[in-house]
C-alpha positions in Angstrom: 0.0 0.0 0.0 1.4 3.1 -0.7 1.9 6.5 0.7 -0.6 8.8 -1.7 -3.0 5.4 -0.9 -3.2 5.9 2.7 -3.4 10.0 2.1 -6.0 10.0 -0.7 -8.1 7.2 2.6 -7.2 9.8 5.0 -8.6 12.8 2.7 -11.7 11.0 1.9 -12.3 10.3 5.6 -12.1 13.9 6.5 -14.2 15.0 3.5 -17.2 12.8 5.5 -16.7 14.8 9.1 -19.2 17.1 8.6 -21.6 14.5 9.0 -21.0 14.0 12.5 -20.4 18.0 13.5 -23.8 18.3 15.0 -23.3 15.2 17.4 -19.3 17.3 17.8 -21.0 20.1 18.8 -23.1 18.8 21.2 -20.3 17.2 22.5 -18.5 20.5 23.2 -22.1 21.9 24.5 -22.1 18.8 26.9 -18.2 19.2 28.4 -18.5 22.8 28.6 -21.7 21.9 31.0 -19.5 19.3 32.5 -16.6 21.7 33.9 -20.1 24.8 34.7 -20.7 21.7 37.2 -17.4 21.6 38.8 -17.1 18.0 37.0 -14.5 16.3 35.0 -13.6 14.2 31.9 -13.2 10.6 32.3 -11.8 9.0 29.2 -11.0 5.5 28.6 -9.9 2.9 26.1 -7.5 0.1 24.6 -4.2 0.4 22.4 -4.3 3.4 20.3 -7.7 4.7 21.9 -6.0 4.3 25.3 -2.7 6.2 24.1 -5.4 8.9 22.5 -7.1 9.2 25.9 -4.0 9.8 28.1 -2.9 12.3 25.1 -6.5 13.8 25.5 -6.7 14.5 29.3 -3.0 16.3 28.8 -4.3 18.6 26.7 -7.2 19.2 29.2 -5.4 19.6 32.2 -2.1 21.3 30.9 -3.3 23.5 27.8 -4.2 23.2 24.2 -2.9 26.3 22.9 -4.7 29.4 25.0 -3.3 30.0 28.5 -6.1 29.2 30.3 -6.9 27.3 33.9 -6.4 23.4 33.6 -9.7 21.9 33.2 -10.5 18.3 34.9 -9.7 15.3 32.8 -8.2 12.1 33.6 -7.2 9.0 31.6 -7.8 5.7 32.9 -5.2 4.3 31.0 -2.4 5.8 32.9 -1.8 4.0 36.1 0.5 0.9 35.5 -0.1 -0.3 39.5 -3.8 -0.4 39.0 -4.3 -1.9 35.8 -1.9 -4.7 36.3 -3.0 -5.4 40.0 -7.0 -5.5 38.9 -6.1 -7.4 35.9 -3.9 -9.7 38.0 -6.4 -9.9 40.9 -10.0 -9.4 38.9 -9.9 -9.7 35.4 -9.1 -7.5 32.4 -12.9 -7.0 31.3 -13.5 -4.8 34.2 -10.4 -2.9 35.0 -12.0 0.6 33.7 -15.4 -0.8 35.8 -13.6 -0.8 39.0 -11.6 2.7 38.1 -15.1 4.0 37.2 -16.5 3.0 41.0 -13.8 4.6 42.4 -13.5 7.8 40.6 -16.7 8.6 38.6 -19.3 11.1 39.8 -22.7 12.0 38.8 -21.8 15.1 37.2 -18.8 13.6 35.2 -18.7 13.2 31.4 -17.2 9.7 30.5 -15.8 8.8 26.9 -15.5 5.3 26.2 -13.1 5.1 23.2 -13.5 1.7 21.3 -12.9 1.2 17.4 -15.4 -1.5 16.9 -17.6 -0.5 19.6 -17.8 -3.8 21.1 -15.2 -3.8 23.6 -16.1 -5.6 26.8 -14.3 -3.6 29.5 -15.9 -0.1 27.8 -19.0 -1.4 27.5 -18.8 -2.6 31.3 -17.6 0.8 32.4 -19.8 2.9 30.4 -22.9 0.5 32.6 -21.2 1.2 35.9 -20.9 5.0 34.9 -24.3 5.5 33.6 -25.4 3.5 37.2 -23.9 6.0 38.8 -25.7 9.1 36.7 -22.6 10.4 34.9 -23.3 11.2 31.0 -21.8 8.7 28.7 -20.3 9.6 25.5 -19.1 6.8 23.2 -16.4 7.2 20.5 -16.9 5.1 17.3 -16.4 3.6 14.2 -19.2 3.7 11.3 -21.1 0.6 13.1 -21.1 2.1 16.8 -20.8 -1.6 17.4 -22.2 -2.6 21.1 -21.4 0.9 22.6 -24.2 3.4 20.1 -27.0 1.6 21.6 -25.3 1.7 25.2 -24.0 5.1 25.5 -26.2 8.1 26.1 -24.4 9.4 22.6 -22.3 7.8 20.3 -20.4 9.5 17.8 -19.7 7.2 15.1 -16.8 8.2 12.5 -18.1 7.7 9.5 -15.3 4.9 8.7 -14.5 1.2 9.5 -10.9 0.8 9.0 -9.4 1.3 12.5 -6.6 3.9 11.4 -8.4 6.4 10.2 -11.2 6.5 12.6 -7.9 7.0 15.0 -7.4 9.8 13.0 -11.0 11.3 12.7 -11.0 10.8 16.8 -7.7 12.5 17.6 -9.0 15.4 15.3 -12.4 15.9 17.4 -10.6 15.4 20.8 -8.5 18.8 19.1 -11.1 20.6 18.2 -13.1 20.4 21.6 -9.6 21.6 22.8 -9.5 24.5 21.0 -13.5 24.9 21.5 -12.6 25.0 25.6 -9.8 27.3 24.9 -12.4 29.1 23.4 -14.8 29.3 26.0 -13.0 28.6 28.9 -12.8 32.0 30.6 -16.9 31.6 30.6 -16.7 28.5 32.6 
Protein backbone atom coordinates (compact mmCIF):
# COMPACT_ATOMS: atom_id res chain seq x y z
CA UNK A 1 0.00 0.00 0.00
CA UNK A 2 1.39 3.14 -0.70
CA UNK A 3 1.87 6.50 0.73
CA UNK A 4 -0.56 8.76 -1.68
CA UNK A 5 -3.03 5.40 -0.94
CA UNK A 6 -3.23 5.95 2.69
CA UNK A 7 -3.44 9.97 2.14
CA UNK A 8 -6.04 9.98 -0.66
CA UNK A 9 -8.15 7.19 2.63
CA UNK A 10 -7.21 9.75 4.97
CA UNK A 11 -8.63 12.80 2.73
CA UNK A 12 -11.70 10.97 1.89
CA UNK A 13 -12.35 10.30 5.58
CA UNK A 14 -12.05 13.93 6.51
CA UNK A 15 -14.19 14.98 3.46
CA UNK A 16 -17.23 12.81 5.48
CA UNK A 17 -16.75 14.79 9.07
CA UNK A 18 -19.22 17.10 8.55
CA UNK A 19 -21.56 14.47 8.96
CA UNK A 20 -20.98 13.98 12.50
CA UNK A 21 -20.39 18.01 13.50
CA UNK A 22 -23.82 18.26 15.03
CA UNK A 23 -23.27 15.22 17.35
CA UNK A 24 -19.31 17.31 17.84
CA UNK A 25 -20.97 20.13 18.79
CA UNK A 26 -23.11 18.80 21.18
CA UNK A 27 -20.31 17.19 22.50
CA UNK A 28 -18.55 20.50 23.21
CA UNK A 29 -22.08 21.89 24.54
CA UNK A 30 -22.14 18.82 26.89
CA UNK A 31 -18.19 19.16 28.40
CA UNK A 32 -18.47 22.81 28.61
CA UNK A 33 -21.68 21.94 31.04
CA UNK A 34 -19.52 19.33 32.54
CA UNK A 35 -16.59 21.73 33.94
CA UNK A 36 -20.06 24.81 34.71
CA UNK A 37 -20.65 21.74 37.15
CA UNK A 38 -17.39 21.55 38.77
CA UNK A 39 -17.07 18.02 37.03
CA UNK A 40 -14.45 16.26 34.96
CA UNK A 41 -13.63 14.21 31.95
CA UNK A 42 -13.18 10.63 32.28
CA UNK A 43 -11.79 8.98 29.18
CA UNK A 44 -11.03 5.52 28.62
CA UNK A 45 -9.92 2.90 26.08
CA UNK A 46 -7.47 0.07 24.62
CA UNK A 47 -4.23 0.36 22.37
CA UNK A 48 -4.30 3.39 20.28
CA UNK A 49 -7.69 4.65 21.94
CA UNK A 50 -5.97 4.28 25.27
CA UNK A 51 -2.71 6.22 24.05
CA UNK A 52 -5.37 8.87 22.48
CA UNK A 53 -7.10 9.17 25.89
CA UNK A 54 -4.03 9.85 28.09
CA UNK A 55 -2.89 12.25 25.14
CA UNK A 56 -6.46 13.84 25.49
CA UNK A 57 -6.72 14.50 29.32
CA UNK A 58 -3.03 16.26 28.75
CA UNK A 59 -4.29 18.58 26.67
CA UNK A 60 -7.22 19.17 29.15
CA UNK A 61 -5.38 19.58 32.22
CA UNK A 62 -2.11 21.30 30.90
CA UNK A 63 -3.35 23.48 27.75
CA UNK A 64 -4.16 23.22 24.22
CA UNK A 65 -2.89 26.30 22.91
CA UNK A 66 -4.65 29.39 25.02
CA UNK A 67 -3.32 30.01 28.46
CA UNK A 68 -6.13 29.19 30.29
CA UNK A 69 -6.88 27.30 33.87
CA UNK A 70 -6.37 23.43 33.62
CA UNK A 71 -9.67 21.86 33.23
CA UNK A 72 -10.47 18.29 34.94
CA UNK A 73 -9.67 15.31 32.83
CA UNK A 74 -8.17 12.12 33.63
CA UNK A 75 -7.19 8.95 31.61
CA UNK A 76 -7.84 5.68 32.93
CA UNK A 77 -5.15 4.34 31.05
CA UNK A 78 -2.44 5.81 32.92
CA UNK A 79 -1.83 3.96 36.10
CA UNK A 80 0.48 0.87 35.47
CA UNK A 81 -0.08 -0.28 39.50
CA UNK A 82 -3.80 -0.42 38.97
CA UNK A 83 -4.25 -1.95 35.75
CA UNK A 84 -1.87 -4.68 36.26
CA UNK A 85 -3.01 -5.35 40.00
CA UNK A 86 -7.01 -5.47 38.89
CA UNK A 87 -6.11 -7.37 35.94
CA UNK A 88 -3.89 -9.75 38.01
CA UNK A 89 -6.44 -9.92 40.94
CA UNK A 90 -10.03 -9.42 38.89
CA UNK A 91 -9.88 -9.65 35.36
CA UNK A 92 -9.14 -7.50 32.43
CA UNK A 93 -12.86 -7.03 31.27
CA UNK A 94 -13.46 -4.79 34.18
CA UNK A 95 -10.40 -2.91 34.95
CA UNK A 96 -12.02 0.56 33.72
CA UNK A 97 -15.43 -0.77 35.84
CA UNK A 98 -13.59 -0.76 39.01
CA UNK A 99 -11.64 2.69 38.12
CA UNK A 100 -15.07 3.96 37.23
CA UNK A 101 -16.48 3.00 41.00
CA UNK A 102 -13.78 4.60 42.36
CA UNK A 103 -13.49 7.76 40.57
CA UNK A 104 -16.66 8.62 38.57
CA UNK A 105 -19.33 11.14 39.78
CA UNK A 106 -22.75 12.02 38.81
CA UNK A 107 -21.79 15.09 37.22
CA UNK A 108 -18.83 13.59 35.17
CA UNK A 109 -18.74 13.25 31.38
CA UNK A 110 -17.16 9.74 30.45
CA UNK A 111 -15.84 8.84 26.87
CA UNK A 112 -15.55 5.26 26.17
CA UNK A 113 -13.14 5.08 23.20
CA UNK A 114 -13.48 1.72 21.27
CA UNK A 115 -12.93 1.23 17.40
CA UNK A 116 -15.36 -1.54 16.88
CA UNK A 117 -17.56 -0.51 19.64
CA UNK A 118 -17.76 -3.75 21.11
CA UNK A 119 -15.15 -3.79 23.55
CA UNK A 120 -16.06 -5.56 26.79
CA UNK A 121 -14.25 -3.57 29.53
CA UNK A 122 -15.91 -0.11 27.79
CA UNK A 123 -18.97 -1.39 27.45
CA UNK A 124 -18.82 -2.58 31.30
CA UNK A 125 -17.56 0.78 32.35
CA UNK A 126 -19.79 2.89 30.45
CA UNK A 127 -22.89 0.47 32.59
CA UNK A 128 -21.20 1.22 35.86
CA UNK A 129 -20.86 4.97 34.93
CA UNK A 130 -24.31 5.53 33.65
CA UNK A 131 -25.36 3.51 37.17
CA UNK A 132 -23.86 6.01 38.81
CA UNK A 133 -25.66 9.06 36.72
CA UNK A 134 -22.58 10.45 34.88
CA UNK A 135 -23.29 11.16 31.04
CA UNK A 136 -21.76 8.69 28.69
CA UNK A 137 -20.26 9.63 25.45
CA UNK A 138 -19.07 6.78 23.25
CA UNK A 139 -16.41 7.18 20.50
CA UNK A 140 -16.95 5.09 17.34
CA UNK A 141 -16.37 3.58 14.23
CA UNK A 142 -19.23 3.73 11.27
CA UNK A 143 -21.12 0.62 13.06
CA UNK A 144 -21.07 2.14 16.81
CA UNK A 145 -20.82 -1.57 17.35
CA UNK A 146 -22.20 -2.57 21.08
CA UNK A 147 -21.42 0.94 22.61
CA UNK A 148 -24.17 3.38 20.12
CA UNK A 149 -27.01 1.62 21.62
CA UNK A 150 -25.33 1.69 25.16
CA UNK A 151 -24.01 5.12 25.53
CA UNK A 152 -26.20 8.14 26.07
CA UNK A 153 -24.36 9.35 22.58
CA UNK A 154 -22.27 7.77 20.32
CA UNK A 155 -20.36 9.52 17.83
CA UNK A 156 -19.70 7.18 15.07
CA UNK A 157 -16.78 8.21 12.45
CA UNK A 158 -18.12 7.68 9.53
CA UNK A 159 -15.29 4.92 8.68
CA UNK A 160 -14.53 1.25 9.50
CA UNK A 161 -10.95 0.85 9.04
CA UNK A 162 -9.38 1.35 12.55
CA UNK A 163 -6.56 3.90 11.35
CA UNK A 164 -8.36 6.44 10.23
CA UNK A 165 -11.21 6.49 12.62
CA UNK A 166 -7.92 7.04 15.04
CA UNK A 167 -7.44 9.85 13.04
CA UNK A 168 -11.00 11.32 12.74
CA UNK A 169 -10.95 10.75 16.77
CA UNK A 170 -7.69 12.54 17.59
CA UNK A 171 -9.02 15.40 15.30
CA UNK A 172 -12.39 15.89 17.35
CA UNK A 173 -10.60 15.37 20.82
CA UNK A 174 -8.47 18.82 19.07
CA UNK A 175 -11.07 20.62 18.24
CA UNK A 176 -13.09 20.43 21.63
CA UNK A 177 -9.58 21.57 22.83
CA UNK A 178 -9.54 24.49 21.03
CA UNK A 179 -13.52 24.88 21.54
CA UNK A 180 -12.59 24.96 25.57
CA UNK A 181 -9.76 27.30 24.94
CA UNK A 182 -12.43 29.10 23.42
CA UNK A 183 -14.83 29.31 26.03
CA UNK A 184 -13.04 28.58 28.90
CA UNK A 185 -12.80 32.01 30.56
CA UNK A 186 -16.89 31.61 30.63
CA UNK A 187 -16.68 28.49 32.58
Amino acid sequence: MSFSNALQRHQELFNKLDSIQADTELLAEHITATFEAGGKLIFMGNGGSAADSQHLAAEFVVRYKAERRPLAAIALTTDTSILTAHSNDYDFSTVFTRQMQALCQPKDLVIGISTSGNSANIIDAIKAAQGIGATCWAWTGATGGELKDIADHCLCVPCNETARIQEAHIFVGHWLCEEMDRVSTEI
